[in-house]
Backbone bond lengths (Angstrom), bond angles and torsions (degrees), N, CA, C in turn:
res aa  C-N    CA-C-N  psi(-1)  N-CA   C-N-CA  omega(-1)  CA-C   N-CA-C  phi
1 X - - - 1.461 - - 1.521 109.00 -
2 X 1.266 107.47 154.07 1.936 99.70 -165.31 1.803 92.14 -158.66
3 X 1.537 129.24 122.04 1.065 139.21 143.67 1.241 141.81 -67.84
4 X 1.666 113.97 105.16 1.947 86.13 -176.91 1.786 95.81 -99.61
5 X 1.162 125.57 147.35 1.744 116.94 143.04 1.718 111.49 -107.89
6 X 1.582 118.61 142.86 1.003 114.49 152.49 1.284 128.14 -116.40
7 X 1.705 127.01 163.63 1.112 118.02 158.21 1.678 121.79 -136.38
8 X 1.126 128.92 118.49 1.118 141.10 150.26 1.160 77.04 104.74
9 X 1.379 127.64 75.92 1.683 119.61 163.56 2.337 93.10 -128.72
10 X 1.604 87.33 166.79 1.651 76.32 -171.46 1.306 104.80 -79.65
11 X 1.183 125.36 155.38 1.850 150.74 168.01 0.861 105.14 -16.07
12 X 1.891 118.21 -52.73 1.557 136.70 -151.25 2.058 100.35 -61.28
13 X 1.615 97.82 -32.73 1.411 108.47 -168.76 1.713 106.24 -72.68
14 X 1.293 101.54 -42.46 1.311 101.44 -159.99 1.635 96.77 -78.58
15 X 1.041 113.49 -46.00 1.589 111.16 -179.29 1.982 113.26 -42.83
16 X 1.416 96.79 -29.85 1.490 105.73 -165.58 1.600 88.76 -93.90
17 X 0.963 133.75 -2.40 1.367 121.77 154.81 1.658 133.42 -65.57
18 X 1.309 94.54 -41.90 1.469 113.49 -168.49 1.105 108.00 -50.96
19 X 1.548 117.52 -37.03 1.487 113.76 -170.28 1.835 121.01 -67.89
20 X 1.332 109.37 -8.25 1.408 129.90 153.63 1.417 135.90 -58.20
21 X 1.694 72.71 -80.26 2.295 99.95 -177.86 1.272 92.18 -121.60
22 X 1.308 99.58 167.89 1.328 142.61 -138.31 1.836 87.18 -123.83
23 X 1.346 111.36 90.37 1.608 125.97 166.21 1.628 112.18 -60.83
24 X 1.643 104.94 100.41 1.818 114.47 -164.69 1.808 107.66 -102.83
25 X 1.763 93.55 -2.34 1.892 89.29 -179.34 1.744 81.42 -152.74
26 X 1.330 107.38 -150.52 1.242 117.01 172.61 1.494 97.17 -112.22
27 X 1.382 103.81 139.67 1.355 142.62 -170.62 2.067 109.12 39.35
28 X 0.959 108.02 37.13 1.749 123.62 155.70 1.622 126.61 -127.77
29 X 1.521 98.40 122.24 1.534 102.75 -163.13 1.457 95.98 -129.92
30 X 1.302 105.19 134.03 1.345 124.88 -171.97 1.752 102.72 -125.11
31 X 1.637 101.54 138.85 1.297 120.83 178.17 1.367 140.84 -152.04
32 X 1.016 134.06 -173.56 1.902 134.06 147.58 1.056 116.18 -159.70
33 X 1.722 93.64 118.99 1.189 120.54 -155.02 1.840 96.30 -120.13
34 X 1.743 113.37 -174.80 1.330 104.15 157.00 1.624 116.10 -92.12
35 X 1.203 134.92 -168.87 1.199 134.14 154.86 1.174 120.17 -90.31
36 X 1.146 140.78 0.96 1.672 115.22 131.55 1.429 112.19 -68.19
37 X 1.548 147.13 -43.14 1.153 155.96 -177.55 1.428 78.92 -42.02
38 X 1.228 125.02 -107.94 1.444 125.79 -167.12 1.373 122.39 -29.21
39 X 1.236 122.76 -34.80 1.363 109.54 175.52 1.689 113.64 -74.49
40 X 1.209 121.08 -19.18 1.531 126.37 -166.25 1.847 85.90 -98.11
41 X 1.311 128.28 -30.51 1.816 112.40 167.30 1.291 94.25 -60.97
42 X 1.170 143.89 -80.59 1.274 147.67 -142.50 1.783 89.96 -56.90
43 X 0.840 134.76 -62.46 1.781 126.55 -167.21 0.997 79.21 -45.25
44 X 1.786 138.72 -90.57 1.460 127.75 -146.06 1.559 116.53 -54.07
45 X 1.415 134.86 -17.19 1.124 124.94 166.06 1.060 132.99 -69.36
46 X 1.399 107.10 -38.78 1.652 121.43 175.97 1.714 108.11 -70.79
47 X 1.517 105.30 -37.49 1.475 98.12 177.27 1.522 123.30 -69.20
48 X 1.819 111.01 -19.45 1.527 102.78 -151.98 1.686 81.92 -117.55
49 X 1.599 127.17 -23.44 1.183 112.14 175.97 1.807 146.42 -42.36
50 X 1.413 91.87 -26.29 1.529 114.85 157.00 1.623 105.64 65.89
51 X 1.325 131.66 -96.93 1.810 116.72 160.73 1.461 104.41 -137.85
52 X 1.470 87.57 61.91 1.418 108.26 175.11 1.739 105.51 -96.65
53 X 1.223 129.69 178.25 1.138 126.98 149.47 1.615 120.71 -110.38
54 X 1.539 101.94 158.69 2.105 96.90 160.95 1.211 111.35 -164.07
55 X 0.690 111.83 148.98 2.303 113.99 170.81 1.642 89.39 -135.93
56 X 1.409 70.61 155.34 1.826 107.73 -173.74 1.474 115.14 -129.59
57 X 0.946 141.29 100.82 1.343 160.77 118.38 1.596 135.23 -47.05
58 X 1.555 93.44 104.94 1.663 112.42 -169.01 1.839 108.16 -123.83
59 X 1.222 94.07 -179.26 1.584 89.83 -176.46 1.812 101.48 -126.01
60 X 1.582 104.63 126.38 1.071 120.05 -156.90 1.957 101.82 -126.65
61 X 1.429 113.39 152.08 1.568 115.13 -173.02 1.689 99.26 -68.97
62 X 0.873 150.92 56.60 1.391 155.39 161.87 1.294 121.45 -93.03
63 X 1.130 121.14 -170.21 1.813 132.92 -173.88 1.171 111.79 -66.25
64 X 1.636 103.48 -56.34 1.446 144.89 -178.94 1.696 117.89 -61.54
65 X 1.678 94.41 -44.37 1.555 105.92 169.39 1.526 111.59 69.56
66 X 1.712 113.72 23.26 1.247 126.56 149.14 2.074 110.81 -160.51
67 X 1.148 93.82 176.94 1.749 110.93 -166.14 1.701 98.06 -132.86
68 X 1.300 118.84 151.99 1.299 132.30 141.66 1.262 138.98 -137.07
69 X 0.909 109.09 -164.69 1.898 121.13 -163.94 1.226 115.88 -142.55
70 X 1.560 129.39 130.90 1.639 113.74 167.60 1.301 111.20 -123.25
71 X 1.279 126.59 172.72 1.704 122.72 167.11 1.490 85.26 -149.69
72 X 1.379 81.73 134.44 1.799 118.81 145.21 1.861 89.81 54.13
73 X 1.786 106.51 71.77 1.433 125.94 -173.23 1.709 104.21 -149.81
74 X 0.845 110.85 160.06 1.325 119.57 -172.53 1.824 100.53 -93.22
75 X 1.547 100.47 -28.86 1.412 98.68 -166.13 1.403 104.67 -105.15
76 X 1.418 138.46 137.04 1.521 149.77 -148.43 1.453 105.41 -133.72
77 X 1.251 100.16 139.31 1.877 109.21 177.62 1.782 97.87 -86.72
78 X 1.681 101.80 126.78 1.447 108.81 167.94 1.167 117.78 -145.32
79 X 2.022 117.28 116.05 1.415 131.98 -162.00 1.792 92.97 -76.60
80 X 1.428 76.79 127.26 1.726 98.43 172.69 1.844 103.81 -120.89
81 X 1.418 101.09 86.11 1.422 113.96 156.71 1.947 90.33 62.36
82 X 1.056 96.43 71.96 1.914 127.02 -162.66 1.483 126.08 20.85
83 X 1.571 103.76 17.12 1.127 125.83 149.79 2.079 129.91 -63.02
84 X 1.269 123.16 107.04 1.266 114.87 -172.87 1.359 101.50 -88.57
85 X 1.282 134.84 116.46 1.328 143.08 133.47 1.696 125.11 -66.65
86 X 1.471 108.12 159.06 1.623 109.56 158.50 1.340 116.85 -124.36
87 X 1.587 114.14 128.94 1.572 104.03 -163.63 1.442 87.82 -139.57
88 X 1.539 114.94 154.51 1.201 111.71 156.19 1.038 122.64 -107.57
89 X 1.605 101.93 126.75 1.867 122.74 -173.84 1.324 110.22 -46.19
90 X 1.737 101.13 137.81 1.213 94.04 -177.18 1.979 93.31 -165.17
91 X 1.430 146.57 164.30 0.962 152.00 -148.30 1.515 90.81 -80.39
92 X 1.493 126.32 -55.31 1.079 131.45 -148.24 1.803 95.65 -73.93
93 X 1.086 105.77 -42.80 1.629 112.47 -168.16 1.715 96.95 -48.50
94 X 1.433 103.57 -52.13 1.566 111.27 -160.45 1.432 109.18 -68.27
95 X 1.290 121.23 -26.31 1.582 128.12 168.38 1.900 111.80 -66.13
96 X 1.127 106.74 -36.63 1.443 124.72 -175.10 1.670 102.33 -80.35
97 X 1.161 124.66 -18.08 1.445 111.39 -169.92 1.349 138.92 -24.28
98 X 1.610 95.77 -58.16 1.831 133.68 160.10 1.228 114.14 -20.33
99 X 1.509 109.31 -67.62 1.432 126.02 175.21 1.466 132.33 -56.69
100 X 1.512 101.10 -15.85 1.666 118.95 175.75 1.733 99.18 -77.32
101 X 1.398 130.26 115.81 0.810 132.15 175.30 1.729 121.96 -111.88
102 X 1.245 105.54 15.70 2.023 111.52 -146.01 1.559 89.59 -75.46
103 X 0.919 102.52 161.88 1.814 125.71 -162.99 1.313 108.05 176.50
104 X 1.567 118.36 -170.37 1.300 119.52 -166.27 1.385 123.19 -76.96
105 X 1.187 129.61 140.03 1.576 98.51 174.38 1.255 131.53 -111.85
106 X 1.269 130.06 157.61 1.609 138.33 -173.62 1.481 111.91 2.24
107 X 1.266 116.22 -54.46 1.279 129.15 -152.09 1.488 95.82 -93.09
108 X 1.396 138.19 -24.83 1.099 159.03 -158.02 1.854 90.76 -78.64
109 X 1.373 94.24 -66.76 1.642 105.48 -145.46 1.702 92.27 -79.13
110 X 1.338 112.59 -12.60 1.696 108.71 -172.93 1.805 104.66 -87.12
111 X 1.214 107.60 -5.81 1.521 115.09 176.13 1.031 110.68 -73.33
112 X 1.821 108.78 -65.73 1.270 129.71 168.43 1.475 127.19 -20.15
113 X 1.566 91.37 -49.94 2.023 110.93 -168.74 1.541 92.43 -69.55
114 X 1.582 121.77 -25.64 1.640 114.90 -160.86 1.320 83.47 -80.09
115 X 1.305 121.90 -44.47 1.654 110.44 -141.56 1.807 87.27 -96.13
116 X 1.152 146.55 26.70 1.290 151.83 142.77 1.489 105.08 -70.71
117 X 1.118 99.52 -80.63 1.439 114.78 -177.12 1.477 115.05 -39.14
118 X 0.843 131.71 -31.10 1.551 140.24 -169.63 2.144 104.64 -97.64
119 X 1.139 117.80 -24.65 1.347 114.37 -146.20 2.227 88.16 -101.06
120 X 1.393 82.58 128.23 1.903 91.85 -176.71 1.495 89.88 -73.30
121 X 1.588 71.53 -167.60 1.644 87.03 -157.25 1.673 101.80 -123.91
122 X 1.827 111.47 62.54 1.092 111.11 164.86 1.119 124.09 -100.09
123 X 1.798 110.81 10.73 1.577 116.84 -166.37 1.737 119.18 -78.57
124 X 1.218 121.18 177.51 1.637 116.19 162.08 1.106 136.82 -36.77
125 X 1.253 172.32 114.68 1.033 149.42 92.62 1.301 137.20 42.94
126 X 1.410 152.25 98.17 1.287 158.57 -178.65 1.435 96.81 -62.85
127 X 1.790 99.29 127.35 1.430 94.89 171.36 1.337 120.19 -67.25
128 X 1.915 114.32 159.26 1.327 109.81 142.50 1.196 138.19 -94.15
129 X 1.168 93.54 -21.33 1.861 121.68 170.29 1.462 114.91 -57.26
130 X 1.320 146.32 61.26 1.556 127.07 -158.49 1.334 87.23 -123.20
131 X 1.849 94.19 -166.81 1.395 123.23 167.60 1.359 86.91 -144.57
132 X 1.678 115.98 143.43 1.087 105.74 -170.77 1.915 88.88 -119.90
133 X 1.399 130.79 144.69 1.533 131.00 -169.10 1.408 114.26 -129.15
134 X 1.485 121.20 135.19 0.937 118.46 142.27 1.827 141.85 -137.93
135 X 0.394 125.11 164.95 2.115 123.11 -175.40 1.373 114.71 -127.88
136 X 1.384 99.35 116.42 1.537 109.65 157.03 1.649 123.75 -70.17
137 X 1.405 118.56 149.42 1.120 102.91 -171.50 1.728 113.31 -137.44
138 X 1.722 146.85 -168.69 0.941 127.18 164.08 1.756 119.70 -97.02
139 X 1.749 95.18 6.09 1.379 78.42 173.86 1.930 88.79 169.79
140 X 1.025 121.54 177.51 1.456 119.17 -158.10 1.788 110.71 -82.83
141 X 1.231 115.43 -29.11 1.560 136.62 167.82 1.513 115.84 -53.54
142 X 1.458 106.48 111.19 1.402 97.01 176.85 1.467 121.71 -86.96
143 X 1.682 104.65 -0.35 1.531 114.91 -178.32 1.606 94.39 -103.84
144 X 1.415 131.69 -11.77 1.392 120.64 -171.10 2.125 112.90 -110.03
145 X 1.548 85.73 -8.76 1.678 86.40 -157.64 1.110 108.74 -123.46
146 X 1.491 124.50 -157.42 1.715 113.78 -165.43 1.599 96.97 -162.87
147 X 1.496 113.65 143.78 1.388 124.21 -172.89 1.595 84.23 -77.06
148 X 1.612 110.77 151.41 1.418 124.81 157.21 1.528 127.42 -131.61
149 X 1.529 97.34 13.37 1.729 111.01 -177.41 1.368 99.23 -177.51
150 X 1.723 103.28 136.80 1.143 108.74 159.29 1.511 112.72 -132.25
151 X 1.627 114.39 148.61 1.398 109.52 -163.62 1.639 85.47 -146.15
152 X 1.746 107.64 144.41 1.032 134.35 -178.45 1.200 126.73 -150.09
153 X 1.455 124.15 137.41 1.322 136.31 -171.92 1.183 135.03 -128.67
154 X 1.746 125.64 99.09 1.570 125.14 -156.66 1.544 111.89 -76.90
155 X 1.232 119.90 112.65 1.630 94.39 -168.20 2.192 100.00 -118.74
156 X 1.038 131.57 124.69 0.841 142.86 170.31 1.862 123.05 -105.97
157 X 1.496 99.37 121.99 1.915 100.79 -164.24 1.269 115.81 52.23
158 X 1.498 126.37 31.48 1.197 122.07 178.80 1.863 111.31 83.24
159 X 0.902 114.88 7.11 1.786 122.09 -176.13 1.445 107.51 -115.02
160 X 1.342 113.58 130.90 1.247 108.87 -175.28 1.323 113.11 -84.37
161 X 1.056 153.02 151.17 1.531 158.05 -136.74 1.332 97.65 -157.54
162 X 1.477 141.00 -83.24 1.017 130.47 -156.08 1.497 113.54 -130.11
163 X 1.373 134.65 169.58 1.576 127.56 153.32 1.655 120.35 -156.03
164 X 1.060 106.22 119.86 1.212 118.76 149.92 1.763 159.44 -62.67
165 X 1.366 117.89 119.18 1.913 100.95 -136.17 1.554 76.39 -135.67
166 X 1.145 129.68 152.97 1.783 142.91 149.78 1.202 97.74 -168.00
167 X 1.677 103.85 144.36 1.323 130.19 171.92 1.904 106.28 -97.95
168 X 1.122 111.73 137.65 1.703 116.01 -171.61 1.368 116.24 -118.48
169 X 1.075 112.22 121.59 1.401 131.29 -173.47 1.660 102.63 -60.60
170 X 1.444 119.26 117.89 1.878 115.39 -176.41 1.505 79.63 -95.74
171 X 1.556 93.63 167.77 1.647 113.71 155.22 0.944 125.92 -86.15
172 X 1.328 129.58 -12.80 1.675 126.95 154.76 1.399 95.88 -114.68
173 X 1.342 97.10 -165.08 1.731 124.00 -161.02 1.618 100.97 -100.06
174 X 1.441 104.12 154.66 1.545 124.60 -164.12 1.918 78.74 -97.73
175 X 1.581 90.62 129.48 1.555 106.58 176.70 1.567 98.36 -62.05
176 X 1.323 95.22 -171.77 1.611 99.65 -176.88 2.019 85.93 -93.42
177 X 0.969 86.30 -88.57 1.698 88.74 -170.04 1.578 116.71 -5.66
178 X 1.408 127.95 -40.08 1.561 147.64 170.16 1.566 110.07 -68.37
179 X 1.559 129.80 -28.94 1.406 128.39 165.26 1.454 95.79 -83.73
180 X 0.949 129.72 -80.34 1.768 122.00 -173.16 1.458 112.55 -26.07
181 X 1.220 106.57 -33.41 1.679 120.18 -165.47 2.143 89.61 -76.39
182 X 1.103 105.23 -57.00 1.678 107.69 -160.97 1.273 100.17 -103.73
183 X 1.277 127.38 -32.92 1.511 125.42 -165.22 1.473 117.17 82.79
184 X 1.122 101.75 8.81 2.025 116.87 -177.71 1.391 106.80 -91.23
185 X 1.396 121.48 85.62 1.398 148.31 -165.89 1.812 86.17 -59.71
186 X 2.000 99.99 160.72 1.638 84.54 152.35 1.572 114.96 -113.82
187 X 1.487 102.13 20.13 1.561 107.97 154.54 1.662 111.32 -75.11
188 X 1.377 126.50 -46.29 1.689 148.77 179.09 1.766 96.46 -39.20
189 X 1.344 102.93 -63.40 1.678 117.02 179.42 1.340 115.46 -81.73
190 X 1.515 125.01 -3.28 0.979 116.89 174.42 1.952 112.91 -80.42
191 X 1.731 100.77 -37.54 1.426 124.81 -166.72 1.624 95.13 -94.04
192 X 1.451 108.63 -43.68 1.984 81.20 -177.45 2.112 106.88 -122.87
193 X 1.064 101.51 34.23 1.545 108.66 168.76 1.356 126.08 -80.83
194 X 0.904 126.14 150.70 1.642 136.18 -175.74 1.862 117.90 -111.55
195 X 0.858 129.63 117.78 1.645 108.95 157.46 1.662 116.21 -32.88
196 X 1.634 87.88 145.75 1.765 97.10 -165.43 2.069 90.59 -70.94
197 X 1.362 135.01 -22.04 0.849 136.17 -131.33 1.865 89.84 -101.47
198 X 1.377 105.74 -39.14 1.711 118.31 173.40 1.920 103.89 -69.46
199 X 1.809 100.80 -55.10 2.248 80.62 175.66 0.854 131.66 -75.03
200 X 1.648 119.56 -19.74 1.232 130.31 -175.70 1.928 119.09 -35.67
201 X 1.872 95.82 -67.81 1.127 112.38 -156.05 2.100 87.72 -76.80
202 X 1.318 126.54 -24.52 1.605 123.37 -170.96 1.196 95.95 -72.20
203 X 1.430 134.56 -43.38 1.473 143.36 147.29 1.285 114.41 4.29
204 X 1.901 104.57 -81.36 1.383 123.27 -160.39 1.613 110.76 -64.80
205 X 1.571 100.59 -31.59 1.249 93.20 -166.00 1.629 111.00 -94.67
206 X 1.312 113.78 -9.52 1.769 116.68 158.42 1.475 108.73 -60.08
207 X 1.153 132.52 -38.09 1.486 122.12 -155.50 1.908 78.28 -116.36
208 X 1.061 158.55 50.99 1.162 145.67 134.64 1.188 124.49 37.65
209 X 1.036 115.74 -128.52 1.776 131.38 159.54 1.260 111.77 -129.14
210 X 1.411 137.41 51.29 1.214 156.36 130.93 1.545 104.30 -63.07
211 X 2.217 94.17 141.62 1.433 100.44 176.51 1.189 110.25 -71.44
212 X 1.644 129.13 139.05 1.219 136.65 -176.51 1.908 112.64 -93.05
213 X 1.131 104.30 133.10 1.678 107.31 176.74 1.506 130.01 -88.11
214 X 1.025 138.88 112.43 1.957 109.33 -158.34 1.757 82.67 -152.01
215 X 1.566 107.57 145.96 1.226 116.80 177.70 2.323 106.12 -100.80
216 X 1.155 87.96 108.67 1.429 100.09 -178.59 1.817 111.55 69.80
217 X 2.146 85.10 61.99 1.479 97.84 170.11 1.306 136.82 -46.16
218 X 1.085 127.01 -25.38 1.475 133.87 -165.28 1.910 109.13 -76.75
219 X 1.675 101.39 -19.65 1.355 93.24 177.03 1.764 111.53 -101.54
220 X 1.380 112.01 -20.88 1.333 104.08 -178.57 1.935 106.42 -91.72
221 X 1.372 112.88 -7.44 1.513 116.23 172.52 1.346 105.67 -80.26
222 X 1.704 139.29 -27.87 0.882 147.24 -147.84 1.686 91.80 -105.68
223 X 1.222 140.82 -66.71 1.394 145.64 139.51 1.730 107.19 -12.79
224 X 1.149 122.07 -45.98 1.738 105.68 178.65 0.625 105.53 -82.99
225 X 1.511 127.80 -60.19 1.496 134.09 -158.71 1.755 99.09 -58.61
226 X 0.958 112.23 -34.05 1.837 106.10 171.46 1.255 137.33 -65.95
227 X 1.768 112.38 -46.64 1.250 117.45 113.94 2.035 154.35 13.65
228 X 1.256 78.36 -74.34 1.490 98.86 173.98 2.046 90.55 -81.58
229 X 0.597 136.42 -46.86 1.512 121.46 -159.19 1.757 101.62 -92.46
230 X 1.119 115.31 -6.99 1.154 120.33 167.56 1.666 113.71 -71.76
231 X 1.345 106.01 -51.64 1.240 139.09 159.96 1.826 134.26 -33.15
232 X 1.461 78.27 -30.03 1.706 97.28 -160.17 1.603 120.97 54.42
233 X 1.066 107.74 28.22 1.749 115.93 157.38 1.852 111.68 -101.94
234 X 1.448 87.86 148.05 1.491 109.59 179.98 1.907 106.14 -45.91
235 X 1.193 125.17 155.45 1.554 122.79 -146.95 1.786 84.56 -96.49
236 X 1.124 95.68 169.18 1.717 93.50 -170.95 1.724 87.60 -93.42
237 X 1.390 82.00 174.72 2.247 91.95 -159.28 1.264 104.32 -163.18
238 X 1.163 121.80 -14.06 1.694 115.85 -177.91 1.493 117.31 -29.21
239 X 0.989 112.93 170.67 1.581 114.05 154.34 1.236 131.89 -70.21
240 X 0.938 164.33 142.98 1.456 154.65 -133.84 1.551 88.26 -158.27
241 X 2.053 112.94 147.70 1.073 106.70 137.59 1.685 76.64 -147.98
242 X 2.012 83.24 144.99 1.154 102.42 173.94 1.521 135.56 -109.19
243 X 1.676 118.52 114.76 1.253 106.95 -162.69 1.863 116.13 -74.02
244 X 0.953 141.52 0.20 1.530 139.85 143.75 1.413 111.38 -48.84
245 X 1.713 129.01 -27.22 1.638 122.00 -170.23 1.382 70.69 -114.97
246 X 1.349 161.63 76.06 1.556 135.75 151.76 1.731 76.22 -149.38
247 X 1.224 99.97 -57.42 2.152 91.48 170.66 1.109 137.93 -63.64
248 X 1.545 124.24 -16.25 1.293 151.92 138.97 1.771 116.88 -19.06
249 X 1.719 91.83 -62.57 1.599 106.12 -174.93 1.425 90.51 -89.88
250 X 0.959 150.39 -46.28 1.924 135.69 -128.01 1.947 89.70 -109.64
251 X 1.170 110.70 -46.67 1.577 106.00 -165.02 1.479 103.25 -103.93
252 X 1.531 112.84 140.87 1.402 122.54 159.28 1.244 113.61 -129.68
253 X 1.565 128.98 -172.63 0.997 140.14 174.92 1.473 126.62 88.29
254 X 1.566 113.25 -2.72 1.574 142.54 174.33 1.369 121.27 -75.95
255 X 1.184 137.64 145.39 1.515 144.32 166.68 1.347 98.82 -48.19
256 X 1.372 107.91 -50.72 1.733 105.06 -161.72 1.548 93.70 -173.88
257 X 1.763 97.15 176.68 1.170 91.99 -179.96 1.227 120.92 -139.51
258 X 1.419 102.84 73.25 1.652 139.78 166.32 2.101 108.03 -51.42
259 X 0.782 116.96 125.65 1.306 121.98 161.58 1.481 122.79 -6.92
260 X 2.179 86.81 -75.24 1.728 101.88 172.98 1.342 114.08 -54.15
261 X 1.078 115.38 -49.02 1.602 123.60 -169.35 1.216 105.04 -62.33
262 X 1.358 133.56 -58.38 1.578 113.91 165.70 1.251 133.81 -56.12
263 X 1.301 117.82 -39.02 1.428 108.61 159.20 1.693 134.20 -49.52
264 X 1.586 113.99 -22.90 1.083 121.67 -175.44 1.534 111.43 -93.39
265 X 1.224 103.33 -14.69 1.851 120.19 -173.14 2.107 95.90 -78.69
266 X 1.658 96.59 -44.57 1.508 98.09 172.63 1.794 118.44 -75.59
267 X 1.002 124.43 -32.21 0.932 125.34 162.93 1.545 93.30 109.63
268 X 1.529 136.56 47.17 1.261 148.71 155.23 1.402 110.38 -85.35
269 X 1.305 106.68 135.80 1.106 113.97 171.21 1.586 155.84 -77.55
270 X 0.934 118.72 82.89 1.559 114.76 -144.11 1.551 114.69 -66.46
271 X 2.203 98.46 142.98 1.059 76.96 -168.24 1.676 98.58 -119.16
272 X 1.304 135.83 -91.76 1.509 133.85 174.32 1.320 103.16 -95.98
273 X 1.449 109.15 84.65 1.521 117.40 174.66 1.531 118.25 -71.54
274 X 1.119 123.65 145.18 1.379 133.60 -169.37 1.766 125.47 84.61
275 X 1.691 99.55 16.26 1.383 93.34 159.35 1.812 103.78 -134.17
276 X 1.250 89.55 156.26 1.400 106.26 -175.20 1.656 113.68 -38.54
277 X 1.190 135.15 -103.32 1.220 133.57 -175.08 1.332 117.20 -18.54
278 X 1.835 126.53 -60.00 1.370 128.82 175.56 1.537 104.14 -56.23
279 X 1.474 114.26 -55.65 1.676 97.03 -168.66 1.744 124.83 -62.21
280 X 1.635 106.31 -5.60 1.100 116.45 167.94 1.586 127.47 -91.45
281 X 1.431 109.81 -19.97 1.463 124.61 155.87 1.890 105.90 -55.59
282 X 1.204 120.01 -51.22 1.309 141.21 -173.31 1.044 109.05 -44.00
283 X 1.440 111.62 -71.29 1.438 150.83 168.99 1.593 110.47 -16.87
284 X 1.624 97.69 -63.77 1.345 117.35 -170.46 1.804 107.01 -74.67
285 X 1.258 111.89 -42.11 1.530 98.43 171.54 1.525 102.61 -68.92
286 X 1.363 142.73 -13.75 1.598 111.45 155.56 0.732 117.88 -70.80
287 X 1.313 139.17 -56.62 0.880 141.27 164.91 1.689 123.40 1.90
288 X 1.630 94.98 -75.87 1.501 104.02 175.05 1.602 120.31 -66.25
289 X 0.966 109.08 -18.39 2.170 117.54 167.10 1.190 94.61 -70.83
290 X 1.597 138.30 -51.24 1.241 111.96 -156.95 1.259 100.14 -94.95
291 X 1.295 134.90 9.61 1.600 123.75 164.77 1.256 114.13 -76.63
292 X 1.670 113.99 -31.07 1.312 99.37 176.31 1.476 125.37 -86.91
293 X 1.200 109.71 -12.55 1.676 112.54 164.70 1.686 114.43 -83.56
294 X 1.865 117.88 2.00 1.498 91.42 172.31 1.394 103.60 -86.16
295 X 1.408 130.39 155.22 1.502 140.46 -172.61 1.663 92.87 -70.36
296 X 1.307 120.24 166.18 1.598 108.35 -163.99 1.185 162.15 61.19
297 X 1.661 95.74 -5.63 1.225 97.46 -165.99 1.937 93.51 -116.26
298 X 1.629 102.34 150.17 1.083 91.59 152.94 2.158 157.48 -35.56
């Protein structure tokens, strides 16, 4: 099920909606569609909306058990540890990030444990075949900030095979707080950076159509897929499994479930966290802990 509302967008848009959803007020259209369907409405809205506004509201496998979208709003959707909030951006928020801790709660994760416990074992399979990804970025906003690394990891039967690493030239400057954070100077990206428009597409074609692995997908899918349309390449779509919703169900007993913190709960060793390639080395030894704690799986 998927909600759009608009306001002050031209006729031409809304009329070209109808042929979707089902217009139940003025300018709110309700439907069920697939998720590519929805993702290809949403391009035409954002493209034909003009300085109109709209949000979109769909129902997504989360806590919440839906996702949204805004255009041309002051106020922005930002996943806090696969939690979607709406906040309006602002200096202080982005200094405060750290301190945002929201995740599931008590009552949340004790549902979860029932409906684990209860659910056979006719489901999928976790790949072994992956690429496991991650992206550095200039700041948590995918409408305010800019990828500055992308790092990738081909892993086959559990063996790593190949990897892929580029540093990306932003159009503004890497805050300070974001170099301290990665150590990705904007002298570093100035001397070994690439246009996003040259890694992008060497990117796509390293990780293929292999399922991709990423710890707290929704922000580094949200970063490509933005990317790619910046780009004028097709939006990234792989399959995803994400180890933040796979540690969610399999591990308890944690503060939270931060990257570091799981790695340290397994007893992995951390190594230069916060750049692409290592956090995807990282990645992949959770990866492999939580395969052996899902029931079913090899």
């Amino acid at each position: 099920m998927m909600v759009i509302t608009l306001t002050d967008c031209p006729p031409a848009l809304r009329g070209d909606l109808t042929k979707w959803l089902q217009e139940v007020n003025t300018g709110v259209y309700v439907g069920q569609v697939s998720a590519r369907v929805r993702d290809e409405i949403w391009e035409r809205v954002q493209e034909h909306a003009k300085s109109g506004r709209a949000t979109m509201v769909y129902s997504a496998n989360n806590e919440q058990k839906l996702d949204f979208r805004v255009h041309n709003t002051s106020w922005e959707p930002i996943d806090f540890d696969g939690v979607k909030l709406i906040l309006r951006p602002s200096p202080a928020r982005l200094q405060k990030k750290h301190e945002l801790r929201t995740g599931f709660s008590n009552v949340s994760r004790m549902k979860m444990a029932r409906k684990m416990s209860k659910r056979k074992h006719g489901r999928k399979l976790l790949p072994e075949t992956y690429v496991v990804v991650d992206v550095e970025t200039t700041g948590l906003s995918v409408t305010e900030h800019e990828i500055i690394e992308i790092g990738a990891v081909k892993v086959e039967e559990r063996e790593i095979k190949s990897k892929f690493q580029a540093l990306v030239k932003p159009k503004g400057n890497v805050p300070p707080a974001i170099e301290a954070l990665t150590g990705i100077s904007n002298m570093m990206l100035e001397r070994e950076g690439r246009e996003l428009v040259e890694v992008l597409p060497e990117f796509l074609v390293f990780v293929g159509s292999f399922p991709v692995v990423l710890h707290n997908s929704a922000f580094d899918f949200g970063f490509l897929r933005s990317a790619c349309k910046q780009c004028g390449l097709p939006l990234f779509s792989n399959r995803c499994v994400d180890t933040l919703t796979l540690s969610r169900q399999l591990v308890g007993g944690v503060k939270n479930y931060q990257l570091e913190t799981l790695l340290d709960h397994f007893g992995i060793k951390l190594g230069c966290i916060h750049r692409s390639i290592e956090d995807c080395l990282l990645t992949n030894e959770l990866y492999g802990k939580l395969i052996e704690l899902r029931p079913g799986e090899k």
